[in-house]
C-alpha positions in Angstrom: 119.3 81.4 82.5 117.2 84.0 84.8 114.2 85.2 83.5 112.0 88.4 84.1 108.8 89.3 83.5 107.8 92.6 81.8 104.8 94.2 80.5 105.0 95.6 77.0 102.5 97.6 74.8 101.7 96.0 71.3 99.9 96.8 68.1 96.9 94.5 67.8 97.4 93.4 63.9 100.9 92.1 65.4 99.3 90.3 68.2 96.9 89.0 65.9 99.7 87.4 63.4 101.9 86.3 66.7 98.6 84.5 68.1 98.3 82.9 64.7 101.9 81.7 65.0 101.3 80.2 68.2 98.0 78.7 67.7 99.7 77.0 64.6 102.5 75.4 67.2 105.3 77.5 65.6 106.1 78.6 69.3 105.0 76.9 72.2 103.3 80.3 73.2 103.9 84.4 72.8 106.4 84.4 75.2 108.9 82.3 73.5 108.3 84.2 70.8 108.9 87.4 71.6 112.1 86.2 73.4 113.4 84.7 70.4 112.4 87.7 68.4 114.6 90.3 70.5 117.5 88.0 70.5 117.3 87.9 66.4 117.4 91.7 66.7 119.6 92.0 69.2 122.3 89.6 67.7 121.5 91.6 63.9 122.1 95.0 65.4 125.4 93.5 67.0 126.5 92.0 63.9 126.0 95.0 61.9 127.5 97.3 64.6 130.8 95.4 64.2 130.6 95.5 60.4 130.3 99.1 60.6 133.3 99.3 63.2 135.5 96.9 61.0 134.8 99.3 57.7 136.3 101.8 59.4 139.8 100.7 59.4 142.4 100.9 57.2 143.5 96.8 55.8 147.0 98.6 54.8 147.5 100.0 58.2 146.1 97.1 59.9 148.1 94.6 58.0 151.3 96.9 58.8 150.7 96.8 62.4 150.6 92.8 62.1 153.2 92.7 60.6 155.1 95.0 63.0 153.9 92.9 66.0 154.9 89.8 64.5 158.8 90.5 63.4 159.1 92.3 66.8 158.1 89.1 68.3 160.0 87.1 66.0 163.6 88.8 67.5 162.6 87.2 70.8 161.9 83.5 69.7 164.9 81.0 70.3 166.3 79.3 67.6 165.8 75.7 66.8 
């Protein structure tokens, strides 16, 4: 995958405790780090996004509109 370099601003007490990290071989170095930190957040934000969305709807409705869509379908199967 394409990568790009950025500059970012950063408190220096997390620095400190990422450098500590790093030094102790838990990532190969601040980079990797920081990547696999975003894509935590990233992929938490997206799951709790869609929990939100899926709390919105209605299980009777849904399950009525499944099982409107399934004995429409049904009509048009052949028999066997």
């Amino acid at each position: 995958m394409a990568t790009a370099k950025i500059a970012i601003s950063i408190e220096e007490d997390i620095l400190h405790r990422l450098d500590i990290l790093v030094k102790s071989r838990v990532f190969p170095n601040r980079s990797k780090a920081i990547q696999e930190a975003i894509r935590e957040k990233l992929n938490k934000v997206e799951q709790n996004r869609l929990a939100v969305e899926c709390a919105k709807l209605n299980p009777e409705f849904e399950q009525a509109l499944a099982d409107e869509g399934i004995s429409a379908e049904r009509e048009e199967w052949p028999e066997y």
